[in-house]
C-alpha positions in Angstrom: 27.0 -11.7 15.4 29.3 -10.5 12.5 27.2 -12.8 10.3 23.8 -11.0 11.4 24.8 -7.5 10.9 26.0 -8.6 7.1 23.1 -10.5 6.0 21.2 -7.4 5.9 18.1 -8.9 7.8 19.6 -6.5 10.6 18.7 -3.7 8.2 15.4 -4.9 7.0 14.4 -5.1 10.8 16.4 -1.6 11.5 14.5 0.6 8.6 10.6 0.0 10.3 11.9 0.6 13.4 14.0 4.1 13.0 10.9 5.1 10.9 8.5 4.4 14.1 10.4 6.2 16.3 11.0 8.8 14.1 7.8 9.0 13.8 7.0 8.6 17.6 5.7 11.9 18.4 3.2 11.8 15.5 1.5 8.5 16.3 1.1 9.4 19.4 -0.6 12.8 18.3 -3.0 10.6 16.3 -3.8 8.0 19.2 -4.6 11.0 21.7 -6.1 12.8 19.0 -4.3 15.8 19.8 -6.0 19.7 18.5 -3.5 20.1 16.1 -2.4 17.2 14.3 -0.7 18.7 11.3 1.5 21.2 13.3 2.7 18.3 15.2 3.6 16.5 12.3 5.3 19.2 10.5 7.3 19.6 13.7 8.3 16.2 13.7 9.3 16.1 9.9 11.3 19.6 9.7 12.7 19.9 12.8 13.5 16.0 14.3 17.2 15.9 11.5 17.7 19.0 13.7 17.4 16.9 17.2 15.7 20.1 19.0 11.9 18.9 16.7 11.7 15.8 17.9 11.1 16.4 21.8 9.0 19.6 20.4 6.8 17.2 18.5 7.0 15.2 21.1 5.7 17.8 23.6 3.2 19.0 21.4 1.7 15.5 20.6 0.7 15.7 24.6 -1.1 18.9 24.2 -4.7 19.0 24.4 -7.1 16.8 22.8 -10.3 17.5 20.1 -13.6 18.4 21.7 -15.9 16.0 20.8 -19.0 17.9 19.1 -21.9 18.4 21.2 -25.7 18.7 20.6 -27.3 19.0 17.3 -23.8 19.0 15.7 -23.0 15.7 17.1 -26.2 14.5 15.8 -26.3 16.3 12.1 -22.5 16.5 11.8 -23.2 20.1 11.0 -24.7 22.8 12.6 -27.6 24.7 10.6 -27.5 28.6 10.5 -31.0 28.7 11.5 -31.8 26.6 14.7 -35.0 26.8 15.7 -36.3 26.6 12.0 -38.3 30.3 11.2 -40.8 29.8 8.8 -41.2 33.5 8.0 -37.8 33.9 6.8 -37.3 33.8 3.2 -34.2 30.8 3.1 -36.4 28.5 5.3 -35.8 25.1 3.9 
């Protein structure tokens, strides 16, 4: 075991995964596709050395998820400031 832990195989297999779990409560964020991605990150970086971020990322990153867009946005990706089109009006495209 002595020889495992001096090879340093044990740390090449250590780094990957501290950095996961560090990372935990963002990658979860992302799968769920939490509302507010960044803040959750930033949690997780600034305030997980100080062990209370980490369970608040972690918290956060089960908060509530995006809306998918609905309607015409879904469809355009956009949604047009004039909807239905009014030929009178000067901006008409």
């Amino acid at each position: 075991m002595r020889e495992l832990a001096d090879s340093g195989v044990l740390q090449l297999l250590a780094v990957p995964v501290l950095v996961v779990v560090f990372l935990l409560p963002t990658l979860i964020g992302l799968v769920r596709g939490v509302d507010q991605l960044a803040l959750v990150f930033l949690v997780n970086l600034i305030g997980a050395p100080a062990l209370i971020g980490w369970p608040a990322a972690l918290f956060l990153a089960f908060g509530p998820r995006r809306q998918p867009p609905t309607g015409r946005q879904a469809f355009h990706g956009h949604q047009s400031r004039h909807w239905p089109a009014q030929p009178g009006r000067s901006d008409w495209r």
